[in-house]
C-alpha positions as CSV (number, residue, x, y, z in Angstrom):
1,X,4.5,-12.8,-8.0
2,X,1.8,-11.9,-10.6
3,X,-1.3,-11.9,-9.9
4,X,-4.6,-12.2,-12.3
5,X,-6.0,-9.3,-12.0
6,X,-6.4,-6.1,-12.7
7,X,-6.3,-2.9,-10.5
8,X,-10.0,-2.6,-11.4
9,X,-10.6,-5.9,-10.1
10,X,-8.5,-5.4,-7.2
11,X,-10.4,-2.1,-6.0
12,X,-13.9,-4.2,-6.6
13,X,-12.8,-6.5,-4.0
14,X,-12.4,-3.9,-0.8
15,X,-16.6,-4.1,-0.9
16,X,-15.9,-8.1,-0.2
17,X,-16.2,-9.7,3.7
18,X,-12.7,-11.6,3.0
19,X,-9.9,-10.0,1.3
20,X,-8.4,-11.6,-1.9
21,X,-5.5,-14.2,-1.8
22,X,-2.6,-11.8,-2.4
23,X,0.4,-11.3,-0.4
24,X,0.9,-9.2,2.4
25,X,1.5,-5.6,0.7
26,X,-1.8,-5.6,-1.7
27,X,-3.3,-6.8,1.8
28,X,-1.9,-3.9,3.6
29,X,-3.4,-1.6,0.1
30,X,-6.5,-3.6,0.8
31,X,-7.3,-2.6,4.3
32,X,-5.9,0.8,3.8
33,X,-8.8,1.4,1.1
34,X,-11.2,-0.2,3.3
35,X,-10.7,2.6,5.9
36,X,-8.4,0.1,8.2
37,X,-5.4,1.9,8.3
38,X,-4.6,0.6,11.7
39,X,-4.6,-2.9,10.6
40,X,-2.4,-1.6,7.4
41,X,-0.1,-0.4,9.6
42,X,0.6,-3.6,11.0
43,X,1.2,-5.3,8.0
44,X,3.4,-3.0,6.6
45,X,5.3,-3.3,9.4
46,X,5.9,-6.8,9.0
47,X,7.5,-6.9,5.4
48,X,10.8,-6.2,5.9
49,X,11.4,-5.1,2.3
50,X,11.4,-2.0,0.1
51,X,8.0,-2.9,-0.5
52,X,6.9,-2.7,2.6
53,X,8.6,0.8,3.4
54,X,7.0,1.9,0.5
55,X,3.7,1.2,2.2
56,X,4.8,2.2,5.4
57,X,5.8,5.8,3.8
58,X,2.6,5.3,1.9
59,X,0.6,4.9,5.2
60,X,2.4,7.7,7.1
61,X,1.7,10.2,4.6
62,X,-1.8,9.6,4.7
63,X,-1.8,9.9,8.7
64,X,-0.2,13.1,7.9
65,X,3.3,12.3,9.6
66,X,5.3,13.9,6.8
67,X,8.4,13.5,8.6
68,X,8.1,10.1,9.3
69,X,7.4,8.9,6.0
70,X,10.3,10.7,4.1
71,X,12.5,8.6,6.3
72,X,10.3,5.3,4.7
73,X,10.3,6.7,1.6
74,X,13.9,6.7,1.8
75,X,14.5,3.4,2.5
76,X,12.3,2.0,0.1
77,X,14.1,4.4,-2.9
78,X,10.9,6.2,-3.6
79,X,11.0,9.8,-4.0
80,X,8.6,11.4,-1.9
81,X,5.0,11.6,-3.4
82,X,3.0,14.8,-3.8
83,X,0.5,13.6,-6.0
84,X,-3.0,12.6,-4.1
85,X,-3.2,9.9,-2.0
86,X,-5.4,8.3,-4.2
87,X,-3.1,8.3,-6.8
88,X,-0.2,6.7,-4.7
89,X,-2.3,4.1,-3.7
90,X,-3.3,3.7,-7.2
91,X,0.1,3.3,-8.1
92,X,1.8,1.1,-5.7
93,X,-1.1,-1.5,-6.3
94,X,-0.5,-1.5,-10.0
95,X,3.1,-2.2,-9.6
96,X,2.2,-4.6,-7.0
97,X,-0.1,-6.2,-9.3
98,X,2.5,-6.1,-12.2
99,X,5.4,-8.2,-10.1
């Protein structure tokens, strides 16, 4: 699903009271930037998809939990990141965004 807009446009929504109509992994990227990782956490966990390991792996790095998210990494068919988080982030949105 594309969306219209940009990654920009996606970030300058996190200051919003609602999140944007996307679908449930740029919400998951959503509440993560907002400092909701909890909340992203569920969501990942309910998209039983690549995607949503990819997130999931995403979420667990940030947590610190290395071990845990090699094992999503893996099953989304993502090597394991070592840039910074930010740049992860940065990059699963745009791709998300792209679709």
């Amino acid at each position: 699903m594309m969306y219209a807009m940009t990654l920009d446009e996606f970030r300058a929504t996190q200051s919003a009271d609602r999140p944007p109509e996307v679908g449930l992994p740029l919400l998951a990227l959503w509440h993560d930037a907002r400092g909701e990782w909890d909340k992203a956490h569920s969501i990942a966990q309910d998209i039983a998809d690549r995607t949503g390991a990819w997130i999931h792996a995403y979420l667990h790095r940030k947590e610190g939990d290395l071990g845990n998210a090699q094992y999503w990494y893996r099953l989304a068919q993502q090597p394991t990141a070592t840039d910074s988080l930010e740049q992860e982030w940065a990059r699963i949105a745009a791709t998300l965004l792209e679709e």
